[in-house]
N, C-alpha and C positions, 0 to 999 in steps of 0.2 A: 343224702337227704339233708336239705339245710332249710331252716327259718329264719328271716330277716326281718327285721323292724326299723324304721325311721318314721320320727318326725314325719309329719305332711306339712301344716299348718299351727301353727300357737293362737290362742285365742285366746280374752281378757279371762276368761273362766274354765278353758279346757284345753285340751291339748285332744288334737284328733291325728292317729297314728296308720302310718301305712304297715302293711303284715305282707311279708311274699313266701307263701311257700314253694319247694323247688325241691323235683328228684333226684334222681341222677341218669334219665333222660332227657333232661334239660326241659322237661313242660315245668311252668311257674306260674301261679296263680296269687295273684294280689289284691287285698280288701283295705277299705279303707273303715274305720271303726267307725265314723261319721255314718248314718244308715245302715250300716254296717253292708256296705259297696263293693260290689265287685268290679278294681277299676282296670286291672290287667289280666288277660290270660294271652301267654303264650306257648308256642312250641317250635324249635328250630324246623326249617325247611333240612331237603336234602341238600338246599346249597347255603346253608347256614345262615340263614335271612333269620330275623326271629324278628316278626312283625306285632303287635298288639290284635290279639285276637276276637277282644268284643270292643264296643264303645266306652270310651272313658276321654277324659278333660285332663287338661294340663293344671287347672289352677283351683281353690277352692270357691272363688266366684261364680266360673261355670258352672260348679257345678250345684252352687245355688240359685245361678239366674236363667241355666239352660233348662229349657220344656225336658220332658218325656221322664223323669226319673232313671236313667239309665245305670244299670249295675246294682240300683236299690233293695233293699231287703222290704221292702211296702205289705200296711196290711195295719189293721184286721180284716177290713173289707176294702177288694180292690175290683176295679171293673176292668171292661175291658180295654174302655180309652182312659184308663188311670183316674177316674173316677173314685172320690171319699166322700162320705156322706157331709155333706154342708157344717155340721157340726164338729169337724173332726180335729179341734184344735190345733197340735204341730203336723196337722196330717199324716195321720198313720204313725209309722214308725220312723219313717225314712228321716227325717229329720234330728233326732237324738243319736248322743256320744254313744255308742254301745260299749260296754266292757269287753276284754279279751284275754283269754289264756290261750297259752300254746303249748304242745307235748310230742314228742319225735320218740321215734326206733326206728333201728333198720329198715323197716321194710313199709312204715308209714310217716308223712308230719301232718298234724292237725293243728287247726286254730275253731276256737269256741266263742263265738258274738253273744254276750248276754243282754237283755234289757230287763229292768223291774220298773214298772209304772205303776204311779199312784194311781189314787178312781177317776176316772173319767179322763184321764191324764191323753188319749189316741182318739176321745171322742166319742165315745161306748164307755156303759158305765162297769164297773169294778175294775178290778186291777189286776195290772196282767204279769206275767213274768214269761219270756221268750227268751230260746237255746237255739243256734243255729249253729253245728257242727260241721265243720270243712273237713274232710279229710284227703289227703293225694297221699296215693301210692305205687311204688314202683314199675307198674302196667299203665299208667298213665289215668289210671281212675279214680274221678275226685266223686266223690259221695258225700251227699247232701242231706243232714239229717236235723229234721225240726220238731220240737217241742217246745207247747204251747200251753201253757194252766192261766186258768183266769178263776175271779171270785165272783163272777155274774154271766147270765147263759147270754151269748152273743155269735153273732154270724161268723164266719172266721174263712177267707178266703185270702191267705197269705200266700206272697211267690216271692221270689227273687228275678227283678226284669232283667236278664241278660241277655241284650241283643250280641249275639255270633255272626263275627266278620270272616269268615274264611274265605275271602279274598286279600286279609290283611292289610286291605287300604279302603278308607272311608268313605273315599270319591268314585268308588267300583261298585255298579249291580250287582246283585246276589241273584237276579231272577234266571240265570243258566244253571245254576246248582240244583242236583236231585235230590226229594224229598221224598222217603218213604215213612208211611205210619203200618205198623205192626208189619212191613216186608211187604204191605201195598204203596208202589208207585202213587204220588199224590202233586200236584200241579202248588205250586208257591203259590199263594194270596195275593192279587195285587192291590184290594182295598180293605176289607172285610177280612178278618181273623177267619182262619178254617181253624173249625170245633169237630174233634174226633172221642170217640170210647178206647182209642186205641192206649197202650200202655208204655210203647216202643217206639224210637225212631230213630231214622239218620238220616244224616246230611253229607253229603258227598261235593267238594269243590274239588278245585285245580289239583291243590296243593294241601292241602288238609280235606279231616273227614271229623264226624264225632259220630257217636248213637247215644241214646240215651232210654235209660227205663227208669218207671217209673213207681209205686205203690195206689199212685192217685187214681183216680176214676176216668182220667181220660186225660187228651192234649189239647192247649191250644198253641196253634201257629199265628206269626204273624212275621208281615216283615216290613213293620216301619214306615209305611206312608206319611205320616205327619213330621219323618224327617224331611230336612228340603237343605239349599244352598246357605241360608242361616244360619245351619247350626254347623258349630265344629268343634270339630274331635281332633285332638293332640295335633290339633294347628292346622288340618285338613280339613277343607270346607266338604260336606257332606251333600247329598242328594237322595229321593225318596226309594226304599230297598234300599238299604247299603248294607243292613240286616238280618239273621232271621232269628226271632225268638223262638221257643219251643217250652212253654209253659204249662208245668203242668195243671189241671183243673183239680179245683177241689170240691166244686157242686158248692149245695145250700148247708155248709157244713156248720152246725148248731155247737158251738164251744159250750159248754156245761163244766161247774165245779167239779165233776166226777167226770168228766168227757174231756180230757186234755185231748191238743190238735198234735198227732202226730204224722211224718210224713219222712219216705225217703227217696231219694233222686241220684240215680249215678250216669254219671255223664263220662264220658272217654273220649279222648283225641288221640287221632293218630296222624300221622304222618306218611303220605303218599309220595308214590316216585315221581 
């Protein structure tokens, strides 16, 4: 099990740092503390290819001038085309340095994204404080664990956008890839998000696989329509599906001083023959 840290970018007032943790499977998962981003996940093929497994940017320009929020920790309130409420100042979260601790054993390594905002500070009023716990462990499963306190009652419909390429090239459809929610067969989205109750999913490509559960109330899928030949990913021009997110839903969830937002998500990847 190992944790690395470098540098990304210097900036006049902060320094925003890249985190990889890594098993001893070789799956590695990388945040960048800026939105507190998820801009790598990988995991060796059987012929030792180790491709970049969701969407992420080479530079920290892209990925302030590139649409979609990709990898982002977003929220309080997020819709479903990345929609914040008109008011929302550095919109949402995605925007601010997060803080970060890391902690390893044997058999796990974790990294902990913190924010503390003043009132009004995301655009909703009181202030918030946000935990978002990484953990990978030796089975290949990264667990996703968040807590949310706030000092004013507020909607609270946080996710982390992570479009999943298991195709591991950015210029490749994902629409051949199988989709089941809770072990029912489900057809990909080609425009419109499919909204499910279900708690469970997977994704089944070539060469890679994940499942994922959830604590939330239910899923939404999507896979990226408003990507196109514009945007590009770690130097690869993209096209629409080159994605699939699999978000979980958190409904009309009312954040309250006594009602902190808690929420967990364990994702797995495996590796197919």
């Amino acid at each position: 099990m190992q944790i690395e840290s470098a540098t990304f970018v210097r900036l006049r007032d902060d320094n925003i740092t890249q985190y990889t943790l890594t098993n001893d499977a070789g799956m590695s998962l990388s945040f960048l503390t800026f939105g507190a981003r998820v801009s790598r996940v990988r995991l060796p093929d059987r012929d030792g290819h180790n491709p970049n497994l969701t969407l992420g940017y080479i530079t920290f320009q892209d990925y302030i001038n590139e649409p979609g929020l990709f990898g982002a920790t977003v929220g309080p309130v997020f819709g479903s085309q990345g929609d914040l409420p008109e008011n929302s100042g550095r919109t949402g979260w995605q925007n601010w340095n997060w803080q970060a601790a890391t902690a390893q054993d044997d058999t796990h390594v974790q990294l902990r994204l913190t924010l503390n905002l003043p009132d009004g500070a995301d655009g909703l009023p009181g202030q918030r404080r946000i935990s978002v716990l990484h953990t990978l462990d030796q089975d290949n499963h990264w667990t996703i664990d968040w807590h949310v306190e706030t000092t004013a009652a507020i909607p609270c419909r946080p996710l982390i956008n992570i479009p999943f390429v298991l195709t591991g090239d950015p210029a490749q459809t994902v629409m051949s890839q199988k989709l089941r929610l809770d072990a029912e067969r489900v057809a990909l989205p080609t425009d419109r998000p499919v909204r499910s109750e279900s708690q469970t999913a997977s994704l089944i490509g070539k060469k890679w696989s994940l499942s994922l559960e959830t604590d939330a109330k239910g899923l939404e899928v999507t896979t990226f329509p408003e990507v196109g030949e514009t945007n590009c990913f770690n130097g690869i021009l993209g096209q629409p599906h080159v994605a699939v997110g699999i978000r979980p839903q958190n409904g009309n969830f009312m954040m309250t001083p006594d009602r902190p937002f808690d929420r967990q998500t364990i994702i797995t990847l495996h590796r197919l023959q």
